[in-house]
C-alpha positions as CSV (number, residue, x, y, z in Angstrom):
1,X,136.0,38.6,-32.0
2,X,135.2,34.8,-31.2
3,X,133.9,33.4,-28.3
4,X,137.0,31.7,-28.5
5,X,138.7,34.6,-27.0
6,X,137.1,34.1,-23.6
7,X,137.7,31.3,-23.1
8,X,139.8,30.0,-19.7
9,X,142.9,27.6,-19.6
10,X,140.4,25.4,-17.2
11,X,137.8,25.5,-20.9
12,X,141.5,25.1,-23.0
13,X,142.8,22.3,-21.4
14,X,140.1,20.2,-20.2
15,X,140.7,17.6,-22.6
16,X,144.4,17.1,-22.0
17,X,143.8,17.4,-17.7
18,X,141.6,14.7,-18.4
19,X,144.3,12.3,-18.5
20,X,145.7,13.4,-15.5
21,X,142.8,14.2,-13.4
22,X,139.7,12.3,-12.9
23,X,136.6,13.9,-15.1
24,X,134.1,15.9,-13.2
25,X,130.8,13.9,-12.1
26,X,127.6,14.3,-14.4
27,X,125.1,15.8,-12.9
28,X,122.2,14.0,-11.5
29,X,118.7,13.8,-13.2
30,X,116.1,15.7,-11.2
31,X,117.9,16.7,-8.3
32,X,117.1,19.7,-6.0
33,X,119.5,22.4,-5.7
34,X,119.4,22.2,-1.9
35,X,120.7,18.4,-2.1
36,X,123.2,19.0,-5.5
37,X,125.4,21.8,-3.6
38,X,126.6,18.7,-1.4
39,X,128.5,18.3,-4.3
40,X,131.0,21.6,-3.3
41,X,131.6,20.7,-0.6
42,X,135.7,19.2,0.3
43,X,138.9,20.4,-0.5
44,X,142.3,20.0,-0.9
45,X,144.8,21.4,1.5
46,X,147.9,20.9,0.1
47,X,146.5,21.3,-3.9
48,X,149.0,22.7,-6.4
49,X,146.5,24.2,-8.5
50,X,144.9,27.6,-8.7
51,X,142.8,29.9,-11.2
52,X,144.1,32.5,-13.1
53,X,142.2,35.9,-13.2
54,X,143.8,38.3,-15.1
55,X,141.4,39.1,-17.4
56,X,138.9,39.9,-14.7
57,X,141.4,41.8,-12.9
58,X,141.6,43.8,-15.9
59,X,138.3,44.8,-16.3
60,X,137.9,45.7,-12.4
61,X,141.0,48.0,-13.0
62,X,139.6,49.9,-15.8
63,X,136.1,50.2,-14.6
64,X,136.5,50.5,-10.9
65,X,137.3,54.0,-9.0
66,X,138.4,53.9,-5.4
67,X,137.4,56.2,-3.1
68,X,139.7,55.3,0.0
69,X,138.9,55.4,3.5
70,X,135.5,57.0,4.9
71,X,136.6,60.3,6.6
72,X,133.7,60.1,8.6
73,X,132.6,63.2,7.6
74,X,128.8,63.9,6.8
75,X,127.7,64.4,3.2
76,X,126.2,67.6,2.7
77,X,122.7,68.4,1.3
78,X,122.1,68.0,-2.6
79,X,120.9,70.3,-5.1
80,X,119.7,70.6,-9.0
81,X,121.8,71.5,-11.4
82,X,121.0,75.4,-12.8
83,X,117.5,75.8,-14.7
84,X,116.3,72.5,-12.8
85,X,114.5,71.2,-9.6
86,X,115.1,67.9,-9.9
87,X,118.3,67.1,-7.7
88,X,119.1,63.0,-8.2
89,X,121.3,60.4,-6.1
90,X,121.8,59.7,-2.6
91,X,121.5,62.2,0.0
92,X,122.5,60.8,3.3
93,X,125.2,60.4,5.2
94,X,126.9,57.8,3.1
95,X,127.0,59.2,-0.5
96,X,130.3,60.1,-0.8
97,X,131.5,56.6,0.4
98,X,132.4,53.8,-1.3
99,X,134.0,52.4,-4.5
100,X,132.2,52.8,-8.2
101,X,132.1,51.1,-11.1
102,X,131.0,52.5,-14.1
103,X,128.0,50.4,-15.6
104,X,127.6,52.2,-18.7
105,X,131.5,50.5,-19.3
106,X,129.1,47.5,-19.6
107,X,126.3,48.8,-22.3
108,X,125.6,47.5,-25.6
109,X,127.9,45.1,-26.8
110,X,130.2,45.3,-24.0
111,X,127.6,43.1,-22.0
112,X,128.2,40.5,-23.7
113,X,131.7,40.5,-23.2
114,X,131.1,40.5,-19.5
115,X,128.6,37.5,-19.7
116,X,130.8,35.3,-21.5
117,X,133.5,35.9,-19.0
118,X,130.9,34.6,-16.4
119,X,130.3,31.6,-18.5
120,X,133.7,30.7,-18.6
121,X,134.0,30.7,-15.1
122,X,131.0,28.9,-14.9
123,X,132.9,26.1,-16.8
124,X,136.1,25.7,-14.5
125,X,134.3,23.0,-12.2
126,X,132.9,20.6,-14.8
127,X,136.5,20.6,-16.1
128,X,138.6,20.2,-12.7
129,X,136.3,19.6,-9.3
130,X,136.4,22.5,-7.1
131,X,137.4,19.8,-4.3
132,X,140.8,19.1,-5.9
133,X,141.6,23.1,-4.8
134,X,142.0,24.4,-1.8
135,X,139.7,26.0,0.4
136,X,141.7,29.6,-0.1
137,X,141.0,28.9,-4.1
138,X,137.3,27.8,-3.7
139,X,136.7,31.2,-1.6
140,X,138.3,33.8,-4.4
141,X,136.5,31.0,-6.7
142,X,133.0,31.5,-5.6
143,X,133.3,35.6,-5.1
144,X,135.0,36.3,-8.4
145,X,131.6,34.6,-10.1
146,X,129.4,36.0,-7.1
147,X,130.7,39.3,-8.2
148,X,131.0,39.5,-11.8
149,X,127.1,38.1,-12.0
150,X,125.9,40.9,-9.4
151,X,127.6,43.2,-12.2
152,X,126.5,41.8,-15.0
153,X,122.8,41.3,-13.5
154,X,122.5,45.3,-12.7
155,X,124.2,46.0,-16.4
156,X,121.0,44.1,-17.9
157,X,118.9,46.7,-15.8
158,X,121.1,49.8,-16.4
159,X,120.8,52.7,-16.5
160,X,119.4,52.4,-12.7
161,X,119.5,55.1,-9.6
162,X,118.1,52.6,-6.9
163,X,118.0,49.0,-6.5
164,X,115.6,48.3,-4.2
165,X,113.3,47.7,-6.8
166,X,114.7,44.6,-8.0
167,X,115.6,42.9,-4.0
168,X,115.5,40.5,-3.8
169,X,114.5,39.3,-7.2
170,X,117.6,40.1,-9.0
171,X,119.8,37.9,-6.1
172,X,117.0,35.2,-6.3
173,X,116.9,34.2,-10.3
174,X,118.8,31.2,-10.9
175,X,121.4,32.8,-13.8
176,X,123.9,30.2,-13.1
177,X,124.5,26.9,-14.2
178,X,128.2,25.1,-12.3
179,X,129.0,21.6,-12.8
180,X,125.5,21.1,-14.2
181,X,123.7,22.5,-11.0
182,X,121.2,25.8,-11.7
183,X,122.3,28.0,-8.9
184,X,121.2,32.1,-7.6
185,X,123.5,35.0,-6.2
186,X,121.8,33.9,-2.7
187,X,122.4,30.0,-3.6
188,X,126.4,31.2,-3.3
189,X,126.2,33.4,-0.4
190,X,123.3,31.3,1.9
191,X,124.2,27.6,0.5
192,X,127.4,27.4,-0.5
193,X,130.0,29.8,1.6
194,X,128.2,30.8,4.9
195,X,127.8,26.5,5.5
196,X,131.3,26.2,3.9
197,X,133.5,28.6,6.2
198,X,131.3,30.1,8.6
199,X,133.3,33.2,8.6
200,X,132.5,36.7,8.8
201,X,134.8,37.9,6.8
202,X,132.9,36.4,3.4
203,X,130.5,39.3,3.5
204,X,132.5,41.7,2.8
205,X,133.6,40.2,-0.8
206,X,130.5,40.2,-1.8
207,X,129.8,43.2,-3.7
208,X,126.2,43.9,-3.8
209,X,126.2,46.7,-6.6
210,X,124.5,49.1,-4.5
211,X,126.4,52.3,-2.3
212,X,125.3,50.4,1.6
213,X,126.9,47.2,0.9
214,X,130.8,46.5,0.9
215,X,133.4,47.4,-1.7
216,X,133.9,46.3,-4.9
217,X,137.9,46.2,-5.4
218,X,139.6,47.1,-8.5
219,X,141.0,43.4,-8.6
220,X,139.8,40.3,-8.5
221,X,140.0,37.4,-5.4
222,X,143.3,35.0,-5.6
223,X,143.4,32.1,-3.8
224,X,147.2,33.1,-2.4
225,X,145.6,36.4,-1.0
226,X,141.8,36.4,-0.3
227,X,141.7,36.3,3.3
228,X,144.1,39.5,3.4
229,X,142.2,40.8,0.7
230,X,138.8,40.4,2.9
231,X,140.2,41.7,6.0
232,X,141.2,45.0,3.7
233,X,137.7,45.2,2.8
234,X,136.5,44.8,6.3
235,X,138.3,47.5,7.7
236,X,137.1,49.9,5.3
237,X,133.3,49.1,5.6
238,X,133.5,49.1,9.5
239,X,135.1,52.3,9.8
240,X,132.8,53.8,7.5
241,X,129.1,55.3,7.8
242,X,128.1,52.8,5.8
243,X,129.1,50.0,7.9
244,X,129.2,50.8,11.9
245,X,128.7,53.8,14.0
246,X,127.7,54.8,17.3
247,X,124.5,57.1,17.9
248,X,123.4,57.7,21.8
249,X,125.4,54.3,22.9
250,X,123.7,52.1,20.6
251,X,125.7,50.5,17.8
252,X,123.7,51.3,14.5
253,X,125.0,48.8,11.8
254,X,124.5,48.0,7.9
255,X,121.4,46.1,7.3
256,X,123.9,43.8,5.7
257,X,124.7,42.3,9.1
258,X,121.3,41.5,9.0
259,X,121.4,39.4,5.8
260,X,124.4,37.6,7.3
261,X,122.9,37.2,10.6
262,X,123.9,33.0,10.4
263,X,127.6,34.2,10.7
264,X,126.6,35.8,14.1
265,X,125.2,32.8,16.5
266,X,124.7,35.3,19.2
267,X,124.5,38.3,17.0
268,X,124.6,41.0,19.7
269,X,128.2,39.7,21.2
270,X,128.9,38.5,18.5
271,X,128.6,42.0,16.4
272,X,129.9,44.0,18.8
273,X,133.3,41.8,19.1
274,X,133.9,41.5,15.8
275,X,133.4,45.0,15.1
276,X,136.3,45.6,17.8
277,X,138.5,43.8,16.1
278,X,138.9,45.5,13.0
279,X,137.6,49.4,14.2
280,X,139.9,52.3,14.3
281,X,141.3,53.3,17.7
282,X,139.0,55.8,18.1
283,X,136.0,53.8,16.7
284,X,136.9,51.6,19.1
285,X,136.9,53.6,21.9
286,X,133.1,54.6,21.1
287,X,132.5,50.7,20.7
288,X,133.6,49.7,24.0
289,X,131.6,52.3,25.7
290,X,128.8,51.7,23.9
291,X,125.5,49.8,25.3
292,X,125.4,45.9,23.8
293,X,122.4,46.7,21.7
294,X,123.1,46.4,17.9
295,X,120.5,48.2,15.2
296,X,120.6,46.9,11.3
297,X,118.8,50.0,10.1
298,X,121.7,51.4,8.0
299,X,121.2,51.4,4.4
300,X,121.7,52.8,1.1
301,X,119.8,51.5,-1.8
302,X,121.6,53.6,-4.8
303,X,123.5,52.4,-7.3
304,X,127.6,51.8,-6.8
305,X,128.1,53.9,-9.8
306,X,129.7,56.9,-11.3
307,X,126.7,58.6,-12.4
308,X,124.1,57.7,-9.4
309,X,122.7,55.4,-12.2
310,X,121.8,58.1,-14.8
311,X,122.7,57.9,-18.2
312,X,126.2,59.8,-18.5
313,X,126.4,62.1,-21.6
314,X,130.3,60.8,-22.2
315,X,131.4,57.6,-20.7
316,X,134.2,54.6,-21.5
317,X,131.8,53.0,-23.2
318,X,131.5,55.6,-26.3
319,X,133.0,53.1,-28.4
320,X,131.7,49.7,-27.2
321,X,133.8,47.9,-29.9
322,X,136.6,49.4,-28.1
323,X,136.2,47.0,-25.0
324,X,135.5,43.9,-27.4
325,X,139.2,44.4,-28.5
326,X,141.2,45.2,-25.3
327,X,140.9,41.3,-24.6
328,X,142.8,39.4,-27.2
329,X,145.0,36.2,-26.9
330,X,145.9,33.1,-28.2
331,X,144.9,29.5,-27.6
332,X,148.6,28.8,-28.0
333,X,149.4,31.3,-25.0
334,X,148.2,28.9,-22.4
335,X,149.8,26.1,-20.6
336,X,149.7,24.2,-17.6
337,X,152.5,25.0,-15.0
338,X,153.3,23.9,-11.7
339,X,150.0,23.0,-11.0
340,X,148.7,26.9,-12.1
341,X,146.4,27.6,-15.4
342,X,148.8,30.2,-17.3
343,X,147.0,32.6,-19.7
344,X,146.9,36.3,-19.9
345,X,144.1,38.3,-21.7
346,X,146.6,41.3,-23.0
347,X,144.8,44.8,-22.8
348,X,144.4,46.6,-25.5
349,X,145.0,50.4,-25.5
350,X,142.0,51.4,-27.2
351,X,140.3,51.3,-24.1
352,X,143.2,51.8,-22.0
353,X,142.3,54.7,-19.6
354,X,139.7,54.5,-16.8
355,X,136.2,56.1,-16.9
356,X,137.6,59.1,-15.2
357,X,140.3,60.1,-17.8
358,X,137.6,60.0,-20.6
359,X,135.2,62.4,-18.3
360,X,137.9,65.1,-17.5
361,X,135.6,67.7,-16.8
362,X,133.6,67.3,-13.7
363,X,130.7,68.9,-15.5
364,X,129.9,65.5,-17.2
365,X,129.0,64.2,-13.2
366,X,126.0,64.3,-11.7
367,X,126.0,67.1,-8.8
368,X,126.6,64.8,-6.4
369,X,129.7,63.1,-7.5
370,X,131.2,66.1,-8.3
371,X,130.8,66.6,-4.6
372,X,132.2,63.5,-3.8
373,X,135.0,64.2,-6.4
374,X,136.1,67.2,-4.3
375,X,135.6,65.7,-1.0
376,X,138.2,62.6,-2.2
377,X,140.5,65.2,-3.8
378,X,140.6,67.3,-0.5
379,X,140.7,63.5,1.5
380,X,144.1,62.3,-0.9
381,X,145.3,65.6,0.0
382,X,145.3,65.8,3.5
383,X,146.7,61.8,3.6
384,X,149.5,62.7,1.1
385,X,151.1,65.8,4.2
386,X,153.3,63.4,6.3
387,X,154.3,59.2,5.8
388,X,154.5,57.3,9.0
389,X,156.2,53.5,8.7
390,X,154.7,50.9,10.9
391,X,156.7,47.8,11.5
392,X,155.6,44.7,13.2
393,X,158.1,41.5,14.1
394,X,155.0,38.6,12.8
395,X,155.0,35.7,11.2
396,X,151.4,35.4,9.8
397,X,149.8,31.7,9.2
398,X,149.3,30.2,6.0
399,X,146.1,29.4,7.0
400,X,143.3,31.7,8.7
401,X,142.2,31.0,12.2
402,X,139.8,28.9,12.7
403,X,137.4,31.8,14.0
404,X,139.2,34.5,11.7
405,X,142.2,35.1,9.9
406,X,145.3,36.8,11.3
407,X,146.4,40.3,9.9
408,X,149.3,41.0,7.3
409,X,151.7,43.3,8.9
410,X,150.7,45.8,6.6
411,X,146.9,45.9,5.9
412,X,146.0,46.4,2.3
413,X,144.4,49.4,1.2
């Protein structure tokens, strides 16, 4: 397969948009980092245009398994496999939490798939200037490429059990070249969306790889839906272990909030209210009783992945050619439409079914997933015994607020 294959309508098309758009600007000679991400800044409210991501989408479906809401419930004590003493993965209270993504999807050849998708993202600015978007497209933008490098950065590294190791060296190395400017996973996060929105809601789309940080969804970010899409994520990690919970009055957090302390001005009150805004009823309850004092010591350095980061003995990736092939399509297939790049990578069947279906006995997991297997299995059980229908009279805003954004009247999952 080509390189060809890869690449997006924004790559396509950039010579006939160039008639109709004005080109990007070169990049300056010599300039620091700091002083050339002045050059994202700006939008366009009203813009036409968005990015199409199906094909990511369509990796993040077949790759990514979701565990649902955090029950709350404590993870119980690990233990070696028969004839061993070794017992391997997480073993506090946050193990069985959390979506997965199975690396070893992204071995071999299949890496290079993945990188060349980054590329191509990479590319969409020097074609079209991010400020001709809109600030919703920018946003699912600069997390789609914040999320596939993390993932391609811990594939180069894989197999790996704990990534503590390589933090923050791995989030520090400047991989990524846009609109001629060398930029870091941190140069996104620090430089480019905490200045940009000032939000607390962009943490939580910013996948981190590892079990203590937020989701990884089995979709990619759309312009049309990434605030809802955020606020989905943000209700999962709060009213998780992972993310908030109350210990003898005093709010013990993810050190995450730590990391994003900028989006908390007076991070105590700050914390605490925004934590109340998005907690359970019951969560809630415990918040407001709570003292105002707000630990960060919350963490889980191990890998987001199906195996704990050890090397699976049968995984999607048996036949890396397989994933080459699911993404074919044809220069011919994409147009420019009302203002939206059209172009769908088709999926192939050959690698059709997710990582689970090609390990259908549990014996193929490490002891601890298949722990966390049950648990989710007993979880989907109890959730699937009675259906209650919530309606609510609301018209939501385009546009967030300029604080946060309003809910959907029904919260995605």
């Amino acid at each position: 397969m080509t390189k060809r294959h890869f690449s997006r309508a924004a790559a396509l098309l950039a010579a006939t948009l160039s008639l109709a758009l004005p080109p990007a600007p070169a990049a300056k000679a010599q300039v620091t980092p700091d002083t050339a991400i002045e050059a994202f800044k700006g939008d366009t409210p009203d813009s036409p245009m968005s990015i199409d991501y199906k094909d990511l989408s369509a990796i993040l479906s077949q790759t990514v398994w979701e565990t649902g809401h955090s029950d709350r419930s404590t993870a119980g004590k690990t233990v070696p496999r028969t004839g061993s003493r070794i017992s391997t993965g997480s073993r506090g209270s946050t193990r069985t939490e959390g979506n997965r993504i199975d690396f070893h999807a992204f071995l071999g050849d299949n890496l290079d798939v993945l990188v060349a998708l980054r590329r191509d993202l990479e590319k969409v600015p020097s074609a079209v200037p991010l400020n001709q978007f809109s600030s919703k497209e920018q946003l699912a933008y600069w997390l789609n490429l914040y999320n596939l490098t993390v993932i391609s950065q811990i594939a180069k590294v894989f197999p790996e059990t704990n990534l503590k190791k390589h933090y923050p060296q791995l989030w520090d190395e400047k991989v990524l070249t846009v609109a001629g400017i060398p930029l870091s996973l941190n140069d996104i996060h620090h430089k480019i969306l905490i200045p940009k929105y000032r939000n607390p809601l962009i943490m939580y789309g910013l996948f981190q790889g590892f079990i203590g940080g937020p989701n990884i969804r089995d979709e990619a970010y759309t312009g049309v839906r990434v605030w809802h899409q955020l606020e989905a994520n943000a209700r999962e990690f709060i009213n998780s272990n992972r993310g908030a919970f109350v210990r003898e009055r005093i709010i013990r957090t993810s050190m995450f909030y730590e990391v994003n302390a900028a989006l908390f001005p007076d991070f105590e009150t700050d914390m605490k209210a925004h934590l109340l805004r998005y907690a359970k009823p019951v969560f809630a309850d415990k918040l407001k009783a709570a003292s105002s004092r707000v630990g960060t010591d919350q963490r889980n350095w191990y890998i987001a992945d199906l195996y704990g980061g050890n090397r699976s003995r049968s995984s999607a990736s048996s036949n890396p050619a397989a994933f080459l092939n699911a993404f074919t399509n044809s220069g011919a297939d994409y147009s420019f439409v009302g203002g939206e790049y059209a172009g769908e990578a088709a999926v192939a069947s050959a690698w059709g079914n997710t990582a689970i279906t090609h390990n259908q006995s549990l014996t193929r997991f490490p002891i601890h997933m298949v722990d966390m297997v049950k648990k989710i299995h007993m979880k989907n059980q109890r959730n699937r015994e009675g259906e209650v229908e919530v309606e609510e009279v609301y018209d939501a805003p385009d546009e967030p607020a300029p604080d946060e954004p309003a809910s959907e009247n029904q919260p995605e999952q």
